[in-house]
N, C-alpha and C positions, 0 to 999 in steps of 0.2 A: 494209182498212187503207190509207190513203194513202200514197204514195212517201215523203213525208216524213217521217211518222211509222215508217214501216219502216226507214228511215236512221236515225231517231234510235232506235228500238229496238235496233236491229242495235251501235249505239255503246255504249247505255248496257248492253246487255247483257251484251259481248263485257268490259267495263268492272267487274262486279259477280260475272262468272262467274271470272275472272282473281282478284280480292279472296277469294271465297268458296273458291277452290282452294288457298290460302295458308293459309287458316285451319283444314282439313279434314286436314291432314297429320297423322298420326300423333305424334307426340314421343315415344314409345315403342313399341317392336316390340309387347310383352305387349297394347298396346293399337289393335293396328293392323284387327281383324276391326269394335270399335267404331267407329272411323274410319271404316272400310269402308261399314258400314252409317249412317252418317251422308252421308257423300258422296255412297253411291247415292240417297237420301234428298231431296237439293238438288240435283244437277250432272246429274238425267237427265229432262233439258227443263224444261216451264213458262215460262208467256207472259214471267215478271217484271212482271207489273204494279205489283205494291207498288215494289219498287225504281224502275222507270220513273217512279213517281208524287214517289217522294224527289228525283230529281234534277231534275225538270220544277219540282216547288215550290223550290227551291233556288235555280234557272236565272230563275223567273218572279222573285223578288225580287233580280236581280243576284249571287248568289252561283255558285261554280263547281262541277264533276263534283264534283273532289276533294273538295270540303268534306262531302259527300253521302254519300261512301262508305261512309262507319260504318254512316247509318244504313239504308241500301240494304241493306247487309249482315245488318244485324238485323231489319228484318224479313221478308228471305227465309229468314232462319235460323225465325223465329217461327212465321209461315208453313207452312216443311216441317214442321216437328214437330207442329201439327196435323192438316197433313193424316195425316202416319205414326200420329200416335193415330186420327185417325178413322178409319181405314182397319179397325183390331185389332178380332178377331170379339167382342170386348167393345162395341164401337159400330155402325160402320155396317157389318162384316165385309165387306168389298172384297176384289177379288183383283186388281183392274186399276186403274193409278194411270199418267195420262202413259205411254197406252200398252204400258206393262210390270207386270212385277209388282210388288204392294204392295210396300213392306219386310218386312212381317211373311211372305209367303212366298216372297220373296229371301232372308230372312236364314231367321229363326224369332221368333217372337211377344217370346221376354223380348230378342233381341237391337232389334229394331221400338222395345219401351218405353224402352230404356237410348239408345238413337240420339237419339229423341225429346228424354228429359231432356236429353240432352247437347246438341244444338243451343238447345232452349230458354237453356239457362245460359249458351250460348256467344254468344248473340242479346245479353244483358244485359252480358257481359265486354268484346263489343267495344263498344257504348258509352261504359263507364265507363272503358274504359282509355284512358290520351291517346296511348301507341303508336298505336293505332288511330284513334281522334277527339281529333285535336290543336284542341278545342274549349275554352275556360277552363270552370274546375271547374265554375261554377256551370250554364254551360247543358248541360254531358253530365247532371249531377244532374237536369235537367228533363229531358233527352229520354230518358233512363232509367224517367225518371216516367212521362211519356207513352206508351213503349212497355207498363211495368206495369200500367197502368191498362188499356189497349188488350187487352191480353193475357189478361187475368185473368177472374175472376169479375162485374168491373162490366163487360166486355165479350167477349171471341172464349168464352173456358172458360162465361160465363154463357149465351151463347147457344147454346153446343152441349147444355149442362143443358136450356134451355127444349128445343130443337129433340128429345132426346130424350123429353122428357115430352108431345110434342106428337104422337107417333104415331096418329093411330088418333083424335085429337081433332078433331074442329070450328074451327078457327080463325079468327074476323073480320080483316079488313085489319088493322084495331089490330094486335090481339095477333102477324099473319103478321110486320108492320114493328117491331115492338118485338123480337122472337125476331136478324130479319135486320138489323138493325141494331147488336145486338150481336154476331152470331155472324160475318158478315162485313163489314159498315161499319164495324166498331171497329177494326179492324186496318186498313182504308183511310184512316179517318181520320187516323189515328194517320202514317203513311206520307207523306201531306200537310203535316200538322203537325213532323215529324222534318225534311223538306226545308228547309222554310221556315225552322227555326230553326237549321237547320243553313245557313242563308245568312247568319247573323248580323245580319240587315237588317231583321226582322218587324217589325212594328208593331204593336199593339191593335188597328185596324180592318182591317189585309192578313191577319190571323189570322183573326178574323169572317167575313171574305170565305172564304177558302181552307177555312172549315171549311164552311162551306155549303154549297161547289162539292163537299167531301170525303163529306158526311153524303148529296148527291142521290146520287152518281155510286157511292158506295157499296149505297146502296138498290139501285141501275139495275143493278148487277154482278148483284146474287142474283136481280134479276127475269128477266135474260136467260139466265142459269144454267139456271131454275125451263123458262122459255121451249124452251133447247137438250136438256133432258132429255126435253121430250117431241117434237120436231122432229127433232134432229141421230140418230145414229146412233153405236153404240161406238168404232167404229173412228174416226171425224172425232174424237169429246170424249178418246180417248186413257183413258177410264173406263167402269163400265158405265153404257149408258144406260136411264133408265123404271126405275132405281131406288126414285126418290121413288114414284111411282104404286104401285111393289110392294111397297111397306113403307106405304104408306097414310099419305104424309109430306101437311101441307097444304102447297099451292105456288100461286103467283101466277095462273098459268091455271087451275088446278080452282078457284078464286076468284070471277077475273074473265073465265074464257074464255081462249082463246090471244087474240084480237083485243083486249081490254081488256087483258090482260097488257103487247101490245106497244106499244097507247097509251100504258098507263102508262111504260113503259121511256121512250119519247121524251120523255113530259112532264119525266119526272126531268133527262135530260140536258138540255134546253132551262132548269131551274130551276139544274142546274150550270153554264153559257154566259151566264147571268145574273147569277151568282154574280162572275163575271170580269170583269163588263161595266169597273171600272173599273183594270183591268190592261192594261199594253201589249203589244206582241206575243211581246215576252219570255216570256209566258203561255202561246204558242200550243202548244205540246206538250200543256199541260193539258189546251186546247180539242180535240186533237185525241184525247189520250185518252177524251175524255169520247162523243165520238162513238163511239171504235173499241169501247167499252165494250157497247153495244147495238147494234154491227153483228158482231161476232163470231160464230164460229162453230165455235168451242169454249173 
């Protein structure tokens, strides 16, 4: 990661981690073990990449931190709650999450599900409320939409269906890119899309654009993912690793090789650097996340 993109992580982090601590508070004792296990849930690490991507698309069309916040917010909230579902021995049964342990054996399994739900609703609340996103009615109604859409069953919740039905199957590039696309491009996309319009400034064709740079750089996320799971080691991903391979999951190098895997990753980000080509450097965060995406290393 470059010096500057570490500054400007380090900013917008410190920036979204502060927002998300606010929202995490109890409002009731009887309710404060919930809390708990929601908090542990968001607030113990994670890159923030979605958020960083909100306020970077925000920043690229002239809008500020602030206007970002909401939606920074929601889909880190979105975020956690899938991964606290996909963790529960009903899916990918994990026991290590960012290092630590799951939710489900931090807390116990129904407290895991209930933490889950409650972030997910709370993702959608802050949007819609103007306490939170002092946005006009009409465009939180859109980025509500956006984030729904993103979230659900025509994306993250549809791709975690395919990805389970996918065990143990055969899968061509198509159907590998159709799965990862919804199951984690939809929520990036989504992330880009929230910035942008929460810059108040988007346009018909900066939307075009930005969804482009959204739909590569999202692809290039799960390839690198697919890449670190058989390269990195447990301790560097902070999860376990050669999961995929032990569950007999299809992934981008059993595909195409680790070497074709990592071509492909570059090709992606060089198709999202393209995507930019006619943004000024007000962009540059995007450009750099788009790099740091397939130089990671966990």
């Amino acid at each position: 990661m470059s010096e500057a993109l570490q500054q400007y992580q380090a900013r917008c982090q410190a920036r979204v981690d502060a927002a998300l601590q606010a929202l995490l508070q109890a409002p009731l004792g009887e309710l404060e073990r919930l809390y708990a296990a929601m908090r542990y849930s968001v607030v113990n690490g994670g890159k923030r990449v979605r958020p960083l991507l909100v306020y970077a698309a925000c920043e690229a069309l002239g809008g500020q931190a602030a206007q970002a916040d909401a939606g920074a917010c929601a889909v880190e909230l979105i975020h956690a709650y899938s991964l606290v579902h996909d963790d529960l021995p009903a899916m990918d049964d994990d026991d290590l999450r960012r290092g630590q342990p799951t939710t489900h054996r931090a807390f116990d399994e129904a407290a895991a599900i209930l933490a889950g739900d409650g972030l997910q609703s709370l993702a959608f609340a802050v949007l819609a409320d103007a306490a939170h996103n002092p946005q006009p009615a009409e465009l939180r109604l859109q980025m509500v939409a956006e984030l729904a859409r993103a979230a659900g069953p025509a994306g993250m919740v549809g791709g975690q269906a395919i990805d389970l039905g996918a065990v143990g199957v055969q899968l061509d590039q198509a159907g590998l890119e159709l799965m990862h696309r919804h199951k984690t491009g939809a929520l990036i996309e989504a992330s880009v899309c929230l910035g942008a319009l929460a810059s108040g400034q988007a346009g018909a064709e900066q939307l075009q654009a930005l969804q482009r740079y959204a739909a590569a750089i999202g692809l290039a996320f799960q390839v690198q993912d697919d890449i670190l799971d058989v390269e990195s080691d447990t301790a560097t991903l902070g999860k376990t690793q050669g999961k995929d391979q032990a569950h007999d999951k299809p992934t981008y190098p059993a595909l195409l090789g680790l070497a074709g895997a990592k071509a492909y990753a570059a090709s992606l980000c060089d198709e999202a650097l393209q995507a930019l080509a006619a943004f000024s450097g007000e962009a540059d965060a995007l450009r750099e996340l788009a790099r740091y995406i397939i130089a990671r290393r966990h």
